[in-house]
C-alpha positions as CSV (number, residue, x, y, z in Angstrom):
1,X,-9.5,10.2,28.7
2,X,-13.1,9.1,30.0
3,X,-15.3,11.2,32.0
4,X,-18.2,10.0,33.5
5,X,-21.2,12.1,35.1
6,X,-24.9,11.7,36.7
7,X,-27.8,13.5,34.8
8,X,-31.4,12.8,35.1
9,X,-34.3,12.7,32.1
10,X,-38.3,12.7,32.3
11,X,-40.2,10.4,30.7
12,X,-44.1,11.3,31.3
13,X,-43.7,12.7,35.2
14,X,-41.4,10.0,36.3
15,X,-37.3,10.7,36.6
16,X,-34.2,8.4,35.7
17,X,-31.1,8.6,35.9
18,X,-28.8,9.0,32.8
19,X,-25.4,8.5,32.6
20,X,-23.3,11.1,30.3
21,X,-19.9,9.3,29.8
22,X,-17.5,11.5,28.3
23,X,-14.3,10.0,26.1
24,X,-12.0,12.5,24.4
25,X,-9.1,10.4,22.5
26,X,-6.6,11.3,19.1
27,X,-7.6,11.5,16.0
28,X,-9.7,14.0,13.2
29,X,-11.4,16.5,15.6
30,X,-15.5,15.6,15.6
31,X,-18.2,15.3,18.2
32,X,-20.4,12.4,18.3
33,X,-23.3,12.1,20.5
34,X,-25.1,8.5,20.8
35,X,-27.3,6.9,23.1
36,X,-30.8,7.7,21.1
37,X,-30.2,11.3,21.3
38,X,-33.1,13.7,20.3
39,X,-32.4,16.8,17.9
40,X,-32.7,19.4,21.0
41,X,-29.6,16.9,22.3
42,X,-27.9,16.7,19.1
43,X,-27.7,20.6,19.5
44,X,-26.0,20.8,22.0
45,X,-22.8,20.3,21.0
46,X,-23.2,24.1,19.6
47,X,-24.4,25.4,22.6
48,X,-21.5,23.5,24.3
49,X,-19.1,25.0,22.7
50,X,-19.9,28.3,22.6
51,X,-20.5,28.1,26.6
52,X,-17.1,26.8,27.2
53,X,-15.1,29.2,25.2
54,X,-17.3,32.2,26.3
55,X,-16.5,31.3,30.1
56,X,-12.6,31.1,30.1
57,X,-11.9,27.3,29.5
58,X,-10.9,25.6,26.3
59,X,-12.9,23.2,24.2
60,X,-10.6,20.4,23.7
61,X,-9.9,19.8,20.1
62,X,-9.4,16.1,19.9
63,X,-12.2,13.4,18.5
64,X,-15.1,13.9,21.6
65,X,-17.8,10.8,22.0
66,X,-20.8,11.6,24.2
67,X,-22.7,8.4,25.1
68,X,-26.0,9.2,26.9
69,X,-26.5,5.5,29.0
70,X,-29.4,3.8,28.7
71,X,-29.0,4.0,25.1
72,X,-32.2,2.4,24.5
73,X,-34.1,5.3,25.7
74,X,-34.5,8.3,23.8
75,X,-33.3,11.4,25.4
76,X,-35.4,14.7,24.7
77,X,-34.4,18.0,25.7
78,X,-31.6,20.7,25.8
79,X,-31.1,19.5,29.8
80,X,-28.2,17.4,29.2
81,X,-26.0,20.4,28.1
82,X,-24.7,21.3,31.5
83,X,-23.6,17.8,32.0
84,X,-21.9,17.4,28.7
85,X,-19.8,20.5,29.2
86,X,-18.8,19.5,33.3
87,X,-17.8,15.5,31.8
88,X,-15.2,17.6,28.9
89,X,-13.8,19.4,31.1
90,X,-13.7,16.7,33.6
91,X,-12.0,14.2,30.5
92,X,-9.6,17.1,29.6
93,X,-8.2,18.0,33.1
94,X,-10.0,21.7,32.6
95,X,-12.0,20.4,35.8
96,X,-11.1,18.3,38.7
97,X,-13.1,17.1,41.2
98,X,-13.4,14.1,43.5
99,X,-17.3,14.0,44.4
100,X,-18.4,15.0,40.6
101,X,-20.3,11.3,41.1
102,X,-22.7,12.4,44.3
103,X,-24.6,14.6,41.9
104,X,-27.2,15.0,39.1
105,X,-25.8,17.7,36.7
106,X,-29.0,19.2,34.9
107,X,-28.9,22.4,33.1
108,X,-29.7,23.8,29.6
109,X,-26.8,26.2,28.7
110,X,-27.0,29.9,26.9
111,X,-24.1,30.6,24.5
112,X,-22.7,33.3,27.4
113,X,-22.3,29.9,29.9
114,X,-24.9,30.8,32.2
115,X,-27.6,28.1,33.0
116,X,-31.3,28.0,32.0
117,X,-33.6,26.2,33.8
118,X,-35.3,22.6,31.8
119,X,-38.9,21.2,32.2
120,X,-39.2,18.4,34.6
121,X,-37.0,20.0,37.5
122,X,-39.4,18.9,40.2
123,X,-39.7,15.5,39.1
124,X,-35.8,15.5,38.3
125,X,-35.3,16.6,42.2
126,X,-37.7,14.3,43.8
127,X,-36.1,11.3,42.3
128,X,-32.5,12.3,43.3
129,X,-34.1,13.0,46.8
130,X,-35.0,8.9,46.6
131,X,-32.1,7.8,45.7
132,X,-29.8,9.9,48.7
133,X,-32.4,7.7,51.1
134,X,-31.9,4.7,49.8
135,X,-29.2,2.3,49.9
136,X,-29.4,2.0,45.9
137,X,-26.5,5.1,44.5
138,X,-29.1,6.4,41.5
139,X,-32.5,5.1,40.9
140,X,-33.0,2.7,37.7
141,X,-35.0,3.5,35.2
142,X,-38.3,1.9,36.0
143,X,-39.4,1.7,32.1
144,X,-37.5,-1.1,30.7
């Protein structure tokens, strides 16, 4: 099943959106993370996983591919984690929820599940503030 789920990265002092799309399908259990992901990113699969089991919920055990969208932009930062954990659940049917899509899910995780705050919050809020304004759903990423 696909999940998909709004996030937001810095680049410099300017936000963009990123889009954490979420597919959880048969096969030999294994996470993959693509879309240029940095090493801070490519962490947190561990963090994930230790969040969801220490909070109650199950981390599926099927093959899991995290695409991080643009993929020609590379990501930085342990802020993604919050939104990779909401879009597993979401795929897996842990999580439902209709309006998932009118937010930004930033948040680095601790292995306990509770959320740590990430560098570039103010810029991250101002840019979703934009977008709600405006007739455009998520701002493009003005860097391409």
């Amino acid at each position: 099943m696909l999940a998909k789920v709004n996030s937001l990265a810095v680049y410099g002092i300017e936000a963009y959106r990123v889009e954490v799309e979420v597919d959880l399908s048969r096969g030999i259990p294994a996470d993959v993370i693509v879309g240029l992901p940095g090493a801070a990113v490519r962490e947190s699969r561990d963090r994930v996983r230790a969040a969801i089991n220490n909070t109650g919920y199950f981390y599926p055990n099927k093959k899991i591919t995290v695409n991080l969208a643009p993929a020609d932009l590379k990501k930085e930062g342990p802020s993604f984690d919050l939104a990779i954990a909401v879009g597993l659940l979401l795929a897996d049917g842990q999580l439902e929820s209709q309006r998932v899509h009118d937010y930004a899910i930033v948040g680095e995780l601790a292995l306990d599940g509770s959320v740590r705050p990430v560098k570039g919050c103010l810029s991250m809020a101002v840019a979703a503030r934009i977008a709600s304004r405006t007739s455009i759903p998520w701002l493009p990423c003005p860097f391409r």
